[in-house]
Every structure is written in structure tokens, then in C-alpha cells.
N, C-alpha and C positions, 0 to 999 in steps of 0.2 A: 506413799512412804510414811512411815510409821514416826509421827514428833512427840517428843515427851513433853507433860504439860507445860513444864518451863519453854520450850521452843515455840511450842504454840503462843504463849503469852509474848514471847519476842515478835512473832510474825504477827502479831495482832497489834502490836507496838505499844505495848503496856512499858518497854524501856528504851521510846524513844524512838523518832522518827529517822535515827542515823541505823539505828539496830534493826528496826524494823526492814528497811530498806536490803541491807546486809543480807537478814534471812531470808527472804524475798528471791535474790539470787542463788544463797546455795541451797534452796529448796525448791527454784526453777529447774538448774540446771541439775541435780539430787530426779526428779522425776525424768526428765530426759532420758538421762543413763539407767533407770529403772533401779535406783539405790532403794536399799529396802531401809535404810537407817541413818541420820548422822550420827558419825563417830567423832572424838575429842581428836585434836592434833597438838603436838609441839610445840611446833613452829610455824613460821610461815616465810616465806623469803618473793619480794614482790619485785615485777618489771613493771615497762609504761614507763619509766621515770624520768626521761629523756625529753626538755620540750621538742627536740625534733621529731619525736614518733607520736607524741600524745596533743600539739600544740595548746590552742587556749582553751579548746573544749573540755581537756584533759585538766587542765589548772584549777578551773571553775569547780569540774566533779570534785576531784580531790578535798578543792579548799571548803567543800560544802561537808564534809563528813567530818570535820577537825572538830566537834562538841564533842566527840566522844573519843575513847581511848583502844590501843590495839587491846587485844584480852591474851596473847601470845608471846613470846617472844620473837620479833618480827624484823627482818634485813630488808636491804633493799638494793635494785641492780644501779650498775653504773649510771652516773647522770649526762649533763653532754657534755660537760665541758670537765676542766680540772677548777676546784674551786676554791682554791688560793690562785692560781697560776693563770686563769682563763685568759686575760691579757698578754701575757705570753706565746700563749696558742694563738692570740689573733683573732678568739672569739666577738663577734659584735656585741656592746655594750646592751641593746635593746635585746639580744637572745641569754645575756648572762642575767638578767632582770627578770625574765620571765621564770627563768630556772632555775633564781634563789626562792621563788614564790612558791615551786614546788616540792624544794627542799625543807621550806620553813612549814609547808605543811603536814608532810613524814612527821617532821619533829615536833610538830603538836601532837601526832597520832601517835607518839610515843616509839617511833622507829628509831633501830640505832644504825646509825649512818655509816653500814659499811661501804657502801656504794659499787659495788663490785660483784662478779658474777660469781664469783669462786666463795660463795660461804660457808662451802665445805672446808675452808682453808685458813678461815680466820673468825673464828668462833662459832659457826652456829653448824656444828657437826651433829647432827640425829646420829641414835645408834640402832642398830640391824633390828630389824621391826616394826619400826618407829612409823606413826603416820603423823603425814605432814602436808602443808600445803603448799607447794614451792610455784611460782615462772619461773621466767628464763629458762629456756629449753635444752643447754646444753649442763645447768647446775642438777635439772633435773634427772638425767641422763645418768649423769655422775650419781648420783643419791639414791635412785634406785639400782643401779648395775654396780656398782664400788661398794655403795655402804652399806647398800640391802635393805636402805629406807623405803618407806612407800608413800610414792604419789603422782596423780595422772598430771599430765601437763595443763597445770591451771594458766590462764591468762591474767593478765593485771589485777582487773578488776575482781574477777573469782576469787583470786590469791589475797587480796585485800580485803573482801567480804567476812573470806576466812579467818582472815588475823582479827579482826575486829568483833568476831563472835567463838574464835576457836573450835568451830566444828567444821565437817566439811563431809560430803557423802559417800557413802560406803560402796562404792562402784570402780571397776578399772581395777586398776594397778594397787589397789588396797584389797585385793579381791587373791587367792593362795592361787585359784586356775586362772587368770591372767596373766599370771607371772610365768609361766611355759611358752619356748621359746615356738615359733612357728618357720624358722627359717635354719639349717644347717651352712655355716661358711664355712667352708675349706680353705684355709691359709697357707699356700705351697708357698711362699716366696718370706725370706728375712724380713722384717721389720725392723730398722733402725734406731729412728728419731719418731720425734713430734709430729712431722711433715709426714710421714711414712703411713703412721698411723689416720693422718687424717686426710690420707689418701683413698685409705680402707674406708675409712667412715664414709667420704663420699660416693665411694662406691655403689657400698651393700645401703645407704642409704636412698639412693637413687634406685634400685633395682626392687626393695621391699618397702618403701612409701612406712605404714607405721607398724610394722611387724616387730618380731621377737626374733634378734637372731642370736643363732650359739653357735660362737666362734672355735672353730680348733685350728692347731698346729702354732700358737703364738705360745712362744716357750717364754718368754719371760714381758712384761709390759711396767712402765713406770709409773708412778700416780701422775705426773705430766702429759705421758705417753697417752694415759686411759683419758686425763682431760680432753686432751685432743680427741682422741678417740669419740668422748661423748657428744661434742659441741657439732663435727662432723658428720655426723651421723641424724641428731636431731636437726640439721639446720638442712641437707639433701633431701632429707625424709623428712618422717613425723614421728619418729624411735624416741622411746620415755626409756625404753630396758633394753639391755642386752649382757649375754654371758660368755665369760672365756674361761672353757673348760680348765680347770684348774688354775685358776686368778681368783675368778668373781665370786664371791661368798657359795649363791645360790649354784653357783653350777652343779655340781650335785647331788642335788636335791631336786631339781625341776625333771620334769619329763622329755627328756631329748631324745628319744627314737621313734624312727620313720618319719621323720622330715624330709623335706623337699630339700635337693643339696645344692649350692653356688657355689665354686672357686674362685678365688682370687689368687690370681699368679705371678710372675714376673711381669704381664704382658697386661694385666690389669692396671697394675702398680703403676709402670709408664703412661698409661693411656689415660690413667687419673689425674699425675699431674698434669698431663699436657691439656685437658678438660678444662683443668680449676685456672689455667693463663689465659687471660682475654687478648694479650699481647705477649708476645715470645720476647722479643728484643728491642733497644732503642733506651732513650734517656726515661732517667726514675728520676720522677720530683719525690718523692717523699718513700722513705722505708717502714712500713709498721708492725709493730710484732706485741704480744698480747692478746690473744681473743680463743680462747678465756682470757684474763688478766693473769699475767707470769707470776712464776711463783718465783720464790728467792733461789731456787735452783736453777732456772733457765736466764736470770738477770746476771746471775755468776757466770754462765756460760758465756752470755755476750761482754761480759768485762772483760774476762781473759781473751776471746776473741777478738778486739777493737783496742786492746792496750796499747798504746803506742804510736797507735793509728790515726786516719782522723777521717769522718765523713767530707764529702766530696762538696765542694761550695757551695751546686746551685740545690744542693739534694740534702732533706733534713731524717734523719733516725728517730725517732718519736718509741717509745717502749712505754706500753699502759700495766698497771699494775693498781692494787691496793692499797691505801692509805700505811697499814702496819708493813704489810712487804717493803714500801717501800723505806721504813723508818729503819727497817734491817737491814736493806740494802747500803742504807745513808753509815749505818753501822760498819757496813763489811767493809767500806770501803769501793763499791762495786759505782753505787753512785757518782764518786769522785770519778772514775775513771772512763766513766762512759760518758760526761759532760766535760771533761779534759779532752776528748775525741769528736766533741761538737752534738752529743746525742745528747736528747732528753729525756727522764723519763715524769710521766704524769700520771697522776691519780685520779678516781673515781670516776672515769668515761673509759670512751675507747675509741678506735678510728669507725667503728660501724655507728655507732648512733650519737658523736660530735658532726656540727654542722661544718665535714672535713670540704665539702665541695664547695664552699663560701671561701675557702682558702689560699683559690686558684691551684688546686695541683690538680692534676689529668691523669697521673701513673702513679701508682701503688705497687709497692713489694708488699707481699707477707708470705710469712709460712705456716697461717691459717687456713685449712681447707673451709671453715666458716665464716672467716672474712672475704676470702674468693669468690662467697657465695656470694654474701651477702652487698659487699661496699658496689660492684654494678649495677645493682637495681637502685639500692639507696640512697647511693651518692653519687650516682650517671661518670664512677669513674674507672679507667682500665686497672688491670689487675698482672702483676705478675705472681706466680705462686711458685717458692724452692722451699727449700730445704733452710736449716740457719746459716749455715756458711752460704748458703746465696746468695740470702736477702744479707748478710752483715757485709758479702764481695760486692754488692752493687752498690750499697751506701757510701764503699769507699771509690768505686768509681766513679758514681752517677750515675751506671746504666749497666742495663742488659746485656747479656751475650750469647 
């Protein structure tokens, strides 16, 4: 792979044994992928940042690269807990401790503390071309399929290599023939909501592991809808892109004939939700909704949903979100109404990577096809998966039906 004298001078460590290290990694994994070059990026938007997923081993790395500063404009994903409120949530004092060590360290490295998965939606929006270095597998999803940014699904560390030297290698999904779809989906049946969409996702996720699919028959899709869409999709599979023939920028433009064809039907649709429930019915300790983190238009839907109302005693509503969404929300009025009804809503974590199983709850609502994925394996606990008026009907009943 081809480095320019200045790059070499970095890998040699003539700017330091943080930077050196940096280049190190994207010039490992730059040969791997057989990059002919590093190219400049952006941005960069980093995961890992959770002590539950990264523990002490993760703190120590981190806290060792703080002499020197990002070179990017650079975000960062949800942490574990909400960090005004952690006490609220009932986080332990000794995991809220470890987690401000990780926090204080981003912000030595010059990170701006969105904490949240959706950086597409609160400032660090790339535009169509744009190379970047993102984690988080479902922001990335969104960034190359929505906004027609480019970038291969970096991991923590990669993605923080990246911010800290601003290049990243010119292989993958920065690449014009990687970006052509490898898989044709046939969408015979409506799609609704959020839940609907990210029924699709788990589907054609599950069926093409990290392929290219290009969707038809989806007449119209929300930026919600598509979040969903993306988080689902990458969390089944290993999907960075995908196109919906007259939605997604690139559609086209790219090469979609003679692909391999999959449907997805009416009979898909049902068989996906009843997949993404680890339990059908029975009492719900806890309802969670966020994964992506909601935007100001799905926290509106559940306001007017639950106005009036009120979650069920033994059973808590918890809604994750962004620090500024939620300052809009506190605005709209959306806020007041959902903690008048017994909900809460928190910032900067989410129910997948907060130490939710420390909490004593057993059953989980959402109507994340990527939480349903996800919160089984990670936090050993059941899952129901609906729609929003399901998960908001069980909140107010306590359970299942």
C-alpha cells in the first residue's frame, strides 16, 4: 500500500508514540483489505463506549492515547448509562465510575459528546460522497444507504485510529464497484411502521449475511422507517448498504440487473415477527423503545399514545434518545406527558449496552427488530417484539397477549 512521506514519518513515530500506534492499525488492516492508498475522511463517529461491552481493558486503552488529540470531527455512540440520571435507572455506583473514566477520556481526545447512535440526526451529517470513518453498524447502514456517504463498518478501535490521524483506507464501500447491489428483494406486502420495516431487515438480513440488497415494491419509507430499516438489517446480517429503488440516492446509478431474486411477503412479514419474540405472552417487567435512539417524531407518537394514560405498576416504559432530542421533546411538551403516564425517557445509552440485567427485569417489550436481536444474548433476557401500539398496550397493562 502506497504511504505518503508524511504517513510514513507517522508510522515511524516521528509524531508520537499515540500516532504511531494509530497508523499502525490503519495500515494493518489498509493491507488486509488490499487498499491501494489512504484516503482523508471527515468524520469519524466511534462505538466500544459502553463499560459493559469494552470493561477495564477498554478504559486502560482508551485512557492511554489521551496525549494526543482527534484530527476529525469526531462523535461517539451511546454510553451505559444516562449520565445525569444514572441513579434513577438504578445503575451501580462502581459501573457509573468506571463509565465517567471513559467519558472523561473521549473528552480529552477532543470528542463531542453526542452519545448516541443516530449522528446522522444531530449534527455530524456527511454529504453524498463523503468518506468517513463510522462504527456502530446500524449509523453506518444509514450513512452509506440514506445519505450515500461512504464507509466499511469500522470497529471501535479502527474508527478511533481513524479520528486520531484522519485517514482511513481506500478499500470496501469507498470503493464505486462495491457499492452494486448483489441481492434483488422483492417486497410484495405493505409496510407500515418502524416494526414492519425492521421485520424486513431481519429478514433479508438473515438470508444474505453481508451482501447488497436492492429493494423494490416499497412505495414510500420514512427517515425513521429507513433507521429501522438500517439497524435491522446490520444487526441479522453484516449489511453496511443497501438500495430502495427510488428512495435511496444511489439506486440509479448502481448496477442492478441479473441478480439473484428473494421475496418477502405477507407470510415473511408474519414469520419475522414471530422469530424476533423469544416469548409470546405473559407479564412485561420493563417496555423499551429506542434502538436507534428516537427521533423527536417517534417520542411524539408515543405522547399522544399514552396521554392520559398510565404505565402499569409493576411494569416501567423507559424511551432512549439523544441528549438535544430530548431537550426538544422537554420543549414540545412530549416529555411532560410521558412522565405524567409513569415513563421515562433517558439519554446517551440504551437498553442493549446499559447493565439492563443488573436490574432484575426478565421480559423486555420493544419494537426494535435490533434490540430483539440483540438484548438475548447480552443481557440473558426474554424479548417481546410488536409494533408501537403493542409495546405502548403492554406498558399499560403489564403484559402480553
Amino acid at each position: 500500500m502506497y504511504l505518503t512521506p508524511k504517513e510514513e514519518r507517522i508510522l515511524a513515530g516521528e509524531e508520537g508514540e499515540v500516532r504511531q500506534k494509530a497508523m499502525e492499525i490503519i495500515v494493518a488492516i489498509g493491507e488486509i483489505y488490499n487498499a491501494d492508498r489512504l484516503i482523508p475522511i471527515s468524520s469519524a463517529h466511534i462505538s466500544g463506549t459502553s463499560y459493559k461491552t469494552i470493561g477495564d481493558a477498554g478504559i486502560e486503552w482508551i485512557e492511554s492515547l489521551t496525549s494526543t488529540k482527534f484530527s476529525v470531527p469526531t462523535t461517539v455512540n451511546p454510553f451505559g448509562m444516562d449520565l445525569a440520571l444514572w441513579e434513577i435507572m438504578g445503575i451501580r455506583k462502581d459501573f457509573a465510575e468506571k463509565q465517567m473514566r471513559i467519558v472523561n477520556a473521549f473528552l480529552k481526545l477532543g470528542a463531542t459528546l453526542t452519545c448516541s447512535c443516530i449522528p446522522y440526526l444531530i449534527g455530524n451529517i456527511p454529504k453524498f460522497g463523503e468518506h468517513i470513518a463510522w462504527a456502530e453498524s446500524s449509523a453506518v447502514c444509514y450513512a452509506n444507504s440514506v445519505l450515500g456517504a461512504r464507509t466499511n463498518r469500522e470497529g471501535g478501535p479502527s474508527a478511533l485510529a481513524s479520528a486520531i490521524i484522519g485517514l482511513t483506507g481506500n478499500f470496501g464501500y469507498h470503493l464505486n464497484e462495491m457499492r452494486n447491489p448483489t441481492v434483488r428483494v422483492k417486497v410484495e406486502v405493505d409496510l407500515n411502521e418502524e416494526s414492519d420495516f425492521g421485520a424486513l431487515g431481519h429478514y433479508v438480513g438473515k438470508r444474505i449475511g453481508n451482501g447488497v440488497p436492492y429493494f423494490t415494491g416499497i412505495k414510500r419509507a420514512s427517515n425513521d422507517e429507513l433507521k429501522s430499516l438500517s439497524a435491522a438489517l446490520a444487526a441479522s446480517g453484516g449489511v453496511a448498504l443497501y438500495h430502495i429503488k427510488d428512495i435511496t440516492p444511489e439506486s440509479s446509478i448502481v448496477k442492478s440487473d441479473g441478480l439473484e431474486e428473494i421475496n418477502f411477503t405477507k407470510s415473511e412479514l408474519k414469520d419475522s415477527y414471530e422469530e424476533l419474540s423469544t416469548v409470546k405472552e405473559g407479564k412485561v417487567d420493563i417496555v423499551c423503545l429506542g434502538c436507534p435512539h428516537s427521533s423527536i417524531e417517534e417520542i411524539k407518537k408515543v405522547a399522544e399514545m399514552i396521554k392520559g394514560k398510565k404505565v402499569a405498576p409493576n411494569t416501567k416504559l423507559w424511551l432512549f434518545t439523544s441528549l438535544p432530542t430530548k431537550i426538544l421533546a422537554d420543549r414540545c411538551g412530549y416529555s411532560k406527558v410521558i412522565e405524567e403516564a409513569g415513563g421515562n425517557i433517558y439519554c446517551d445509552c440504551c437498553m442493549v449496552i446499559a447493565p439492563i440485567e443488573d436490574l432484575g427485569f426478565k421480559v423486555m417489550a420493544v419494537n426494535s427488530a435490533k434490540a430483539a436481536v440483540y438484548v438475548p444474548t447480552l443481557s440473558k433476557m426474554n424479548v417481546v417484539f410488536g409494533n408501537l401500539k403493542r409495546c405502548i398496550e403492554i406498558a399499560i397493562s403489564g403484559e402480553a397477549k
